[in-house]
N, C-alpha and C positions, 0 to 999 in steps of 0.2 A: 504494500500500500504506500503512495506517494505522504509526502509531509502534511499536503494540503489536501489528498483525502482524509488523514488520520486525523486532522484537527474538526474537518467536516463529522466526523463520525464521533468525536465526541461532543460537538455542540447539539448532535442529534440523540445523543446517548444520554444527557443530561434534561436536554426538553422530554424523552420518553419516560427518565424516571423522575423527574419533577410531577410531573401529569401524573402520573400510577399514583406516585406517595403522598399528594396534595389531596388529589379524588377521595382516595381513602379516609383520609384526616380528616379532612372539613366535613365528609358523610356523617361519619361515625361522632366526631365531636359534638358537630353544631347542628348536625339532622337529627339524628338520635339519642345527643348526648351521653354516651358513653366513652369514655376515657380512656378505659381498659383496651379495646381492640384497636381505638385511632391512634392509639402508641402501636398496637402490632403491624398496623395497614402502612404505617410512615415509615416503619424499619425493616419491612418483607423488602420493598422494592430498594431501599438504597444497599441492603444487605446480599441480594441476588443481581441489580444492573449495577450496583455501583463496586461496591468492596469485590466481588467478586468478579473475572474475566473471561467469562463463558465465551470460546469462542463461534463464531459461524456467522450466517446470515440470518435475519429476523426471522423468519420458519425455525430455522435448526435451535436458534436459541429461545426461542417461546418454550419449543416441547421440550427442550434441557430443563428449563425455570417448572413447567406442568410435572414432568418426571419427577423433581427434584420435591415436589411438593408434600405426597406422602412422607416423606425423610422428615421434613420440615415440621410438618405433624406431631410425628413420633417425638422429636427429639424437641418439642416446647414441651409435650408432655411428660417426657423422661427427665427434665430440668422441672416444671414444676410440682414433678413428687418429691426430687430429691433435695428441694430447697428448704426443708424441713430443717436440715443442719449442716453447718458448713461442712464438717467432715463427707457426708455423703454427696454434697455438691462439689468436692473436692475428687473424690473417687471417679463419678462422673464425670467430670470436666476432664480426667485423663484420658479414660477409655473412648470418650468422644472425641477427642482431641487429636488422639493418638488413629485412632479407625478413620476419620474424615480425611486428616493429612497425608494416611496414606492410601487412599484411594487413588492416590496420583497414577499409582502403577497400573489401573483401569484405563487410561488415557487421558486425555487433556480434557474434556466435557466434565467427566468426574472428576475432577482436579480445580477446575475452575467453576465449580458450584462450590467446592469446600469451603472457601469462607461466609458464605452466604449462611451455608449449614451452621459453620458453628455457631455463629452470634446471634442463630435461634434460639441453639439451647444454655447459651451466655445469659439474653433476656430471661427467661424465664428460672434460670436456676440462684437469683438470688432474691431476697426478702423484698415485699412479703411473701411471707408461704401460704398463698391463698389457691389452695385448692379446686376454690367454691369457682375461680373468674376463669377456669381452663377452660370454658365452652366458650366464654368471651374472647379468649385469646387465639386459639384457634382458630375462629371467625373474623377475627384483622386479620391475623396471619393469609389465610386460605384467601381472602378477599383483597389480599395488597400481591400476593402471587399471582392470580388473575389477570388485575389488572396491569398488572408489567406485562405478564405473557402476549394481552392484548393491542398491548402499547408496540410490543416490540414486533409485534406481526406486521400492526394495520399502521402507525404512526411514523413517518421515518422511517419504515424498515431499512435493514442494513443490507444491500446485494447479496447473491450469495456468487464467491470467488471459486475458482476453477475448480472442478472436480480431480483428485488424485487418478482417478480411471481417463480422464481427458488427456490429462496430463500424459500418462503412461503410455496410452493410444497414440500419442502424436510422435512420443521415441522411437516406439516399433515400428509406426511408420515409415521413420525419418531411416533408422533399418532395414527394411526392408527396402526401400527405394539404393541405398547405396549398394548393398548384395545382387539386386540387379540390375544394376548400373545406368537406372533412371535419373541418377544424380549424383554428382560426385564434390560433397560438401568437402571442407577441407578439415584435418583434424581436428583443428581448433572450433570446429562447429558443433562436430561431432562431442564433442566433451562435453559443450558446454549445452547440448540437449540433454547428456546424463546428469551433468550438475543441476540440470532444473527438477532433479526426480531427488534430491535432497532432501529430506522431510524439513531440515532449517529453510528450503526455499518453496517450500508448501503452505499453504493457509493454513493454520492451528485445526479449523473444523475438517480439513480435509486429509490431514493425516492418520494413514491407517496404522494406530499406534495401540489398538486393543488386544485384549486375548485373544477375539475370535479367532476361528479358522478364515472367516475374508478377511479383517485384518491383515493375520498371517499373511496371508494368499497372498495379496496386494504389494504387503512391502518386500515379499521376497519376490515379487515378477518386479517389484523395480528397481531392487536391486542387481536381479539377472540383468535388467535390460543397460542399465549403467556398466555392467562391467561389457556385454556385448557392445556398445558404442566406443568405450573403450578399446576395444580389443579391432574392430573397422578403423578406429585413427591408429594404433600401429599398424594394422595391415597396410594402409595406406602410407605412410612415414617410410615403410621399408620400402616396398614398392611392390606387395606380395598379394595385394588386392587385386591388382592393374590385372598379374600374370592371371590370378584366379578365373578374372573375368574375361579374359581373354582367350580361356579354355572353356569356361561355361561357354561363350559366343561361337567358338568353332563348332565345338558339341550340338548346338541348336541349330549351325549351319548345318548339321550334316558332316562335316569334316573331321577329316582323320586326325583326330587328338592324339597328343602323343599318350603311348600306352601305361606310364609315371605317372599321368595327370589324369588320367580317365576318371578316376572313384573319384577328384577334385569337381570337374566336369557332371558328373551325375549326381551329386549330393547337391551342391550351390541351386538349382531351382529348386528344390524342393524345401531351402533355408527359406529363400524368397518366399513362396507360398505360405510355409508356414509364420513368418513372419507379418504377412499381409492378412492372413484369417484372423491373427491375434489382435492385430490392430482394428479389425473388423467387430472381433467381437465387445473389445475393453471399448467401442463407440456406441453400442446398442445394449449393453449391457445384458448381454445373449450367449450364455459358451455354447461352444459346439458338444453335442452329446456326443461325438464319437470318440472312436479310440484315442490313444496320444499317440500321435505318428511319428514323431522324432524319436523315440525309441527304436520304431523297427529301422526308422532309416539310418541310423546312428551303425547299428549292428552289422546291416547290410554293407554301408560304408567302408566298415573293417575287415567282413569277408572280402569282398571285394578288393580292398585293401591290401590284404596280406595275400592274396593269387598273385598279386603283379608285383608283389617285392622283390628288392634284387635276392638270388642267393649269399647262403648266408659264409657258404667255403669262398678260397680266393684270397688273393693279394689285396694289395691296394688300388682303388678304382683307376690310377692311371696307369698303372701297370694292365689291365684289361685292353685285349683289340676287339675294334671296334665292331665284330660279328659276335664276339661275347657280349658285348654291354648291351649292344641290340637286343640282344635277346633277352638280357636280364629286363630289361622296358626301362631301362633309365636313360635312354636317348637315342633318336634317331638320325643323328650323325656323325659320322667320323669326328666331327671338329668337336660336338659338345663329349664325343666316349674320350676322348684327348683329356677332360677338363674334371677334374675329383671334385670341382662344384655340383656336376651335372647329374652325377647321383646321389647328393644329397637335397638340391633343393628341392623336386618333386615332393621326396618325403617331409621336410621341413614344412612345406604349405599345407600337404595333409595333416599333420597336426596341427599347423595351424589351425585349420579348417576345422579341424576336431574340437578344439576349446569351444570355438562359435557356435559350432553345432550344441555340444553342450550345455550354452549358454541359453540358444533358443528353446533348447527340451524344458530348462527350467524353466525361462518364461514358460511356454506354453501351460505345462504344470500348474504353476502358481497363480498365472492368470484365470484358468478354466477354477481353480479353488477361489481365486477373491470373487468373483464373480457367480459362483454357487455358492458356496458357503456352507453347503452341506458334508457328510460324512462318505469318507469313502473307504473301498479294500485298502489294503498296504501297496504301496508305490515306493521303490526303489529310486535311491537307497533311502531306508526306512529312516534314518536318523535324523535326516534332511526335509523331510515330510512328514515327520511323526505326526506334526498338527492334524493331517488329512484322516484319520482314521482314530482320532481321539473325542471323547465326549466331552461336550462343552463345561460339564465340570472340572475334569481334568487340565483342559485348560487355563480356568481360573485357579484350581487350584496349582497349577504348577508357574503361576505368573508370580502369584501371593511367595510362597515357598521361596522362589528363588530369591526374590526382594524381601526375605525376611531373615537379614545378614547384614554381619560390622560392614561388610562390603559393598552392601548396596548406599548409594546417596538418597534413592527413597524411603527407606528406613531409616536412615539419619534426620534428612527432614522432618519424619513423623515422630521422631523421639524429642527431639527437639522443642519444637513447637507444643508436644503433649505437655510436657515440663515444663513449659514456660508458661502457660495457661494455668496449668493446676496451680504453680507456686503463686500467680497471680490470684487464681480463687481464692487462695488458702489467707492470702495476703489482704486482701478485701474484703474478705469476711470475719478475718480475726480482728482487724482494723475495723472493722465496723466504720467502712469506708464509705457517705455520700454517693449516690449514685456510681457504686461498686463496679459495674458492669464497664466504664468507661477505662479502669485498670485492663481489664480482658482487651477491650476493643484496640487499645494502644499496643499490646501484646503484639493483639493478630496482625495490624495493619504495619506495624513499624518493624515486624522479625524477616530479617532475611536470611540468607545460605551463608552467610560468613561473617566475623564480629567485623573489622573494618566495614561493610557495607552497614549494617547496623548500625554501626557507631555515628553513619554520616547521615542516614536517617534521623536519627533521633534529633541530632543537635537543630537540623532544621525545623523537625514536630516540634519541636521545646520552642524554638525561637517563635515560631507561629503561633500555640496558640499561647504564650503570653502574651504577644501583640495581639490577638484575637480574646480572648478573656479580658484583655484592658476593655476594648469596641465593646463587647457583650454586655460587661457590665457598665458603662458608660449606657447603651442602649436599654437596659433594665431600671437602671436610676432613673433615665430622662423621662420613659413612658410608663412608666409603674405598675399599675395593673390595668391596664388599657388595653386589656386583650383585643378588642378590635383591632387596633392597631397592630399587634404582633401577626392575625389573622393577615394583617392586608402587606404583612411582609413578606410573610415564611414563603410562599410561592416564587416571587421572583428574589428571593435570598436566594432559595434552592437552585435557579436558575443559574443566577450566577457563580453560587460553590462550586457545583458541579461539571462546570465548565470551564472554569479559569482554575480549577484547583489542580487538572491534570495538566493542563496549557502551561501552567504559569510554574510547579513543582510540589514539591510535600509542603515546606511552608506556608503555603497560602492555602493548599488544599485543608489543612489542618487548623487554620485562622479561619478561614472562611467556614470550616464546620463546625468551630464553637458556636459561631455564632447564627446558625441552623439550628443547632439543638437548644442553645439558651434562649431562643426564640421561640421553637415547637413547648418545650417544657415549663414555660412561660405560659400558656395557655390552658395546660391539661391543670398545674395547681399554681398557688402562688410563688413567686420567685423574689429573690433578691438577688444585687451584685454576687453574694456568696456561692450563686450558682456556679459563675464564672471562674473563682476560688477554687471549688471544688473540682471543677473542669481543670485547672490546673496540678492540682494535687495528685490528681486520678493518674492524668497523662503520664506526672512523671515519675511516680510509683510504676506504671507499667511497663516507662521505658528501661528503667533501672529494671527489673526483672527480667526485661527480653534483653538487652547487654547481656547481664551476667549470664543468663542462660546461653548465649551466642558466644562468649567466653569459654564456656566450660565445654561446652560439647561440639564438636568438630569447628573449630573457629575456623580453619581456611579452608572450608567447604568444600566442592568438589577439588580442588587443586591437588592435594593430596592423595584423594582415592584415586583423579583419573588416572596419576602415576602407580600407585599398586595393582589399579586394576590390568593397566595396560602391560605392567610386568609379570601379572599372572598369567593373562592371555598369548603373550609371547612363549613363556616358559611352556606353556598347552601346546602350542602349536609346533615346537621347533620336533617335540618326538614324531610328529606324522611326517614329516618331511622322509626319514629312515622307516617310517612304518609304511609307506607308499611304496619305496623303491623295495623295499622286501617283499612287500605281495608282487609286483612285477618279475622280480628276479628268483622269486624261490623252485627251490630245487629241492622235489619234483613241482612243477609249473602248477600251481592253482592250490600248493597246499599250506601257503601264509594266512593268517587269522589277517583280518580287516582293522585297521588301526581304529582304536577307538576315539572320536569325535565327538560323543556328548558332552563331556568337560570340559571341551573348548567353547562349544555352542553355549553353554553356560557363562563364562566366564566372557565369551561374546556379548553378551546381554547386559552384562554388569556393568562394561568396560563402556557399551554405546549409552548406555545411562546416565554414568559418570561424565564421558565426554558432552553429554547434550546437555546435562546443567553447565558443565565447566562453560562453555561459549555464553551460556544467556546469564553470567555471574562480569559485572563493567571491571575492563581492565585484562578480562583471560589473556586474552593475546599479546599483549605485552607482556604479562606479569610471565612466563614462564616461556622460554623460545625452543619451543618444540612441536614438532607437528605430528599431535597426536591423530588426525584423520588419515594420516599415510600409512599409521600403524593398524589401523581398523582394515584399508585397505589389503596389504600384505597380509596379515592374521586370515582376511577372508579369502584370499586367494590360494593360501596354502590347504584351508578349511575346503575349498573347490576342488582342487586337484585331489586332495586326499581320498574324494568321495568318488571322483568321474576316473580319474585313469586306472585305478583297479577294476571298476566295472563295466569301464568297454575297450580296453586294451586286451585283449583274447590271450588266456594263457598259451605260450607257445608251446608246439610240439614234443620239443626239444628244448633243453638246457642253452642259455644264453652262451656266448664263447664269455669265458673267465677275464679275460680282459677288458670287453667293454663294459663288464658287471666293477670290474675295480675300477673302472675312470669314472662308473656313475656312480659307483660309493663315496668316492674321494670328493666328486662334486657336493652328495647330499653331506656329507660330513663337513664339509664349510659349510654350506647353509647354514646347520643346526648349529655351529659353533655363532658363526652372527648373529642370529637367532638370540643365543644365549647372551652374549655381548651386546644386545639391545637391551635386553630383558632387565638387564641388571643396570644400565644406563638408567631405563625408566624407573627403576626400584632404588635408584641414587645408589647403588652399592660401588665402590670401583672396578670398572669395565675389568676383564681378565686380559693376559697377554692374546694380542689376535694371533692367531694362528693359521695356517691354509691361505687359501683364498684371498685376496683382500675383498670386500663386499661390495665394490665397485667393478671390479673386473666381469668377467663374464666364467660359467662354467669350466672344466678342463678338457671337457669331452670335443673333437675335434669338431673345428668351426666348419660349415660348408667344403667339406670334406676332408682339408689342411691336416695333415700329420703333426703332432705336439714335436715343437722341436728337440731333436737329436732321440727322438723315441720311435717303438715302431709302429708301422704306418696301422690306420684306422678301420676295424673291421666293416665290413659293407653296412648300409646303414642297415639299423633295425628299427622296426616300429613301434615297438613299447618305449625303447629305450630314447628314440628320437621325441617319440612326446613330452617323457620324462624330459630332457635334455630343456627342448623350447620352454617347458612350464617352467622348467628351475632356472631359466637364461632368463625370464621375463620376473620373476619372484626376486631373481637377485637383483637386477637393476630396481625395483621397488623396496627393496632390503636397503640397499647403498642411499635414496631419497628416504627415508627413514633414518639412518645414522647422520646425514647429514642437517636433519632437520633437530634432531636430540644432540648435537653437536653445542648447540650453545647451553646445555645442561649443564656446564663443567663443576659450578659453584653455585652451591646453594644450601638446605636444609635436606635432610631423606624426613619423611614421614614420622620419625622418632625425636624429630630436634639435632639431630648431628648432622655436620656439615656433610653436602655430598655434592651429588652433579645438581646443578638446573638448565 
């Protein structure tokens, strides 16, 4: 959203809950005279459009506010049973406080009603304990929800912004058109169509960030599709698309493809295709019932594949005359059997060709699940799709579970805030505190994810509303009890808090809301300046609680985890690297156990959690120079390989020759080693000696045919082992953008307080 829509939307934000929370007041007060509910009907709406950030268009956020209403219910009524005694409003206030904040880990709809929620059950859980007025209160309540709902539908509505499935459909398209050579964007286009499937570059209501199985669905075909657009700007960069396509085109003419490149030739339309149905379907929002076809074609690929590969006895490819190579189908020339590029590059585009395929399987996959959303058989490999074939309990319950750990930032926040709430109850009720509730409120509104942010909150809340409790009560003395008067304020008061308070910052928003409430509470009984006082005293009682509480428990907020977590996820990942090339090379062929990958997929979750608060906390980017998104990237890509080239690389025949099985071990053993020397980079520990490899270079296995110098020459290519090769040639150039981005880590603090890298 531009600056000057954002400012648009909340001058329209503020007209829709001015309207709700006024309707409601003046009904209740001065139609019916009742007190009780036109305190409920004034605080539903400022408590659900305003303190809280529900995102969407006015549809999406009505029925979030309607949904959200039953909750609302429950929890005035579970505060005014338990305002009986402070102890049990204390109890209360944690387990609500603590359940509400972490709801986050439901998605951002549930996340961004939480404060609305709490400061339900804030109202009603302190004195008096009148039991007798819960009918009354519920009935503001229920009746100032309404009317926001209706406000935000029919008044103002707010657009609703690009759909994630729009979104997604236009990548695959843009895919699809490059694989058939309808358009030839340049890479930088290409990327920067997978950067728009970013959920940071997604509208809040349209990110698919729940438990569901469409959720799921959803974000894993956009993640496929990102790394697919990925993977066309290097093909393109090499210049390994060009040749592609210029074998699909003979193949379509009719023309004799060379016999190297034919499965290249036969597979690429049928990428196309399916990359075009996909996009087909994410615009109608229709999957196709049928099978999943990149499976069969994926497999065929491979048969096909391994018929035309060269054999595997023999010298070195230039050592080969030119009636040998012929035959083998790696070239049909003298000049290219001369050339030990000429039998490697065929195969190197095949696996190239093989990731993409890959890529688009998962789309397909993932797409046909967001898009149904129902339950299906088991879909290989199972670990990768578990969602597809699980009950929606299991789901929630395996979201809850994971994020309930030192390790998650969503359970940090909920512990947090639960604590800071309670000790604020506990504190306004043993103080037998003036309008008690305004302690809580200060809590909620002024605690953020780190004590410096905190800290900078508050001083401006504090500086506000004393300048605002000066006005307030300056405005209490002049008109005294002239409620008419306060009547003919509170509406375009509210206008104006509401809309200069987010415009202008916390200071004013917080000056201009004393003097909202010392206005409203001026009417329902009598008031004095003292009111204004007490608005004081409240405030900074509360902010003192949420400091020290921001203090004690995770002060530098996500910053710290995102580095554990990302050094746990490293450390996960670097054994698949040797548990991949073992299931490809075991001997006898097919009898390696499958490296296991759920405890990285774990530890994946944690890590993208941490990193998405770490960016929406002011300052990330500077405060630490590391580029933790490179590392998500790399972890996922090792996370891909580990799952796809064990299960369409075809056990061979035969035992691999013993030599190119130790040029690929020697490769994967650097990896794992940088791997490890990140890991520990990210975890502040000191980096170990590097060893192997340096993680810039490329693999040792021979490049485009080339013999490693003063060694001997290169056995013919092989197809497992060439995929292996490209994937781990592509992983380490992503590895070395990784160390170079954790590079400025050298000095800092580790997680424990002792100096390390930053």
């Amino acid at each position: 959203m531009t600056a000057g829509g954002a400012r648009a939307e909340i001058l329209h934000r503020s007209v829709r809950v001015t309207a709700a929370a006024a309707t409601g007041f003046y009904v209740f007060l001065y139609g019916l005279d009742e007190p009780v509910p036109a305190l409920y009907s004034l605080f539903a709406p400022i408590s659900l459009g305003l303190l809280s950030s529900i995102p969407g268009s006015g549809r999406q956020r009505a029925a979030v506010m309607l949904k959200a209403l039953p909750a609302g219910l429950a929890l005035v009524t579970l505060g005014t049973v338990l305002a009986v005694h402070t102890w049990t409003a204390v109890l209360g206030m944690l387990l609500v406080g603590f359940v509400l904040a972490f709801a986050a880990v439901a998605g951002l709809r549930p996340a961004g009603a939480a404060p609305g929620l709490q400061l339900f059950y804030i109202l009603a859980c302190f004195p008096p304990y009148a039991p007798q007025n819960l009918g009354l209160r519920l009935t503001g309540l229920a009746v100032g929800v309404v009317l926001l709902a209706l406000a935000e539908r029919f008044l103002l509505p707010r657009p609703p912004g690009e759909s994630y499935r729009s979104s997604l459909a236009s990548a695959v398209a843009i895919a699809g058109d490059t694989l058939a050579g309808r358009a030839g964007p340049a890479p930088d286009i290409l990327r920067s169509a997978g950067a728009r499937l970013r959920l940071s570059q997604v509208p809040p209501a349209e990110r698919p960030a729940g438990p569901s199985r469409a959720d799921r669905g959803l974000s894993q075909a956009g993640s496929a599709a990102r790394r697919l657009l990925e993977q066309l700007a290097h093909l393109t960069e090499t210049g390994r698309l060009r040749d592609l396509l210029s074998d699909g085109g003979r193949a379509g003419d009719g023309a004799d493809v060379p016999p190297g490149d034919a499965a290249c030739a036969w597979l690429l339309p049928r990428l196309v295709n399916r990359c075009d149905d996909t996009a087909a379907e994410l615009r109608t929002g229709l999957p196709d019932p049928g099978p999943e076809r990149m499976d069969a074609a994926i497999r065929a690929f491979q048969q096909l594949r391994g018929r035309r590969s060269p054999p595997r006895g023999g010298t070195h490819p230039a050592a080969s005359s030119p009636t040998s190579t012929a035959s083998a189908g790696t070239a049909s020339t003298p000049a290219e059997s001369r050339s030990p590029a000429s039998r490697w590059a065929p195969v190197r585009r095949q696996a190239a060709l093989l990731g993409v395929a890959e890529s688009v399987r998962v789309l397909e996959i993932a797409a046909r699940v967001g898009l149904d959303g129902r339950r299906t058989g088991p879909i290989e490999p199972r670990e990768l799709f578990w969602y597809t074939e699980a009950a929606a309990s299991r789901l929630w319950l395996r979201r809850i579970v994971g994020n309930t750990t030192l390790r998650s930032v969503q359970f940090h926040n909920a512990v947090r805030i639960a604590a800071a709430l309670g000790a604020a109850r506990l504190v306004a009720g043993s103080l037998e505190l003036t309008h008690g509730f305004w302690v809580l409120l200060a809590v909620l509104t002024l605690s953020r994810t780190t004590a410096g942010e905190t800290w900078a909150a508050i001083r401006e809340a504090v500086a506000g509303n004393l300048v605002g409790a000066v006005a307030a009560g300056a405005l209490l003395i002049g008109v005294g009890q002239h409620t008419d008067a306060y009547a003919a304020i509170l509406a375009p008061g509210m206008l104006l808090a509401f809309a200069l308070g987010p415009l202008l910052g916390i200071a004013w928003a917080q000056g201009l809301f004393t003097l909202v409430v010392a206005t409203a509470f001026a009417q329902i009984a009598p008031a004095s300046w003292q009111l204004a006082e007490a608005r004081i005293v409240d405030v900074v009682t509360g902010s003192v609680i949420g400091l020290l509480c921001a203090m004690l428990a995770w002060p530098a907020g996500a910053r710290r985890e995102v580095r554990r977590t990302m050094a746990g996820l490293l450390r996960e990942c670097g054994p698949l690297i040797d548990g991949t090339l073992a299931v490809l090379t075991a001997v006898p062929p097919g009898s390696a156990p499958l490296p296991p990958t759920l405890p990285a997929l774990h530890r994946m979750r944690l890590a993208e959690s941490a990193y998405a608060q770490f960016r929406s906390e002011p300052g990330a980017g500077a405060s630490v120079g590391a580029d933790w998104h490179s590392v998500l990237i790399a972890t996922h890509q090792i996370l891909l390989g580990a799952h796809w080239l064990p299960r369409f690389d075809l056990p061979a025949p035969d035992p691999l020759p013993p030599a190119a099985v130790a040029r690929a071990r020697a490769d994967a053993r650097s990896a794992v080693t940088t791997v490890g020397r990140l890991a520990a980079l990210c975890a502040g520990a000191p980096p170990p000696a590097a060893g192997g490899q340096p993680p810039s270079g490329r693999p040792t296995a021979p490049q485009d045919g080339a013999p490693p110098p003063n060694g001997p020459p290169p056995a013919p290519p092989l197809p497992a082992l060439v995929d292996f090769e490209v994937w781990l040639t592509s992983l380490t150039a992503q590895l070395a953008h990784v160390e170079s981005g954790l590079s400025g880590m050298s000095h800092g603090r580790t997680p424990g307080g002792r100096r390390s890298h930053r």
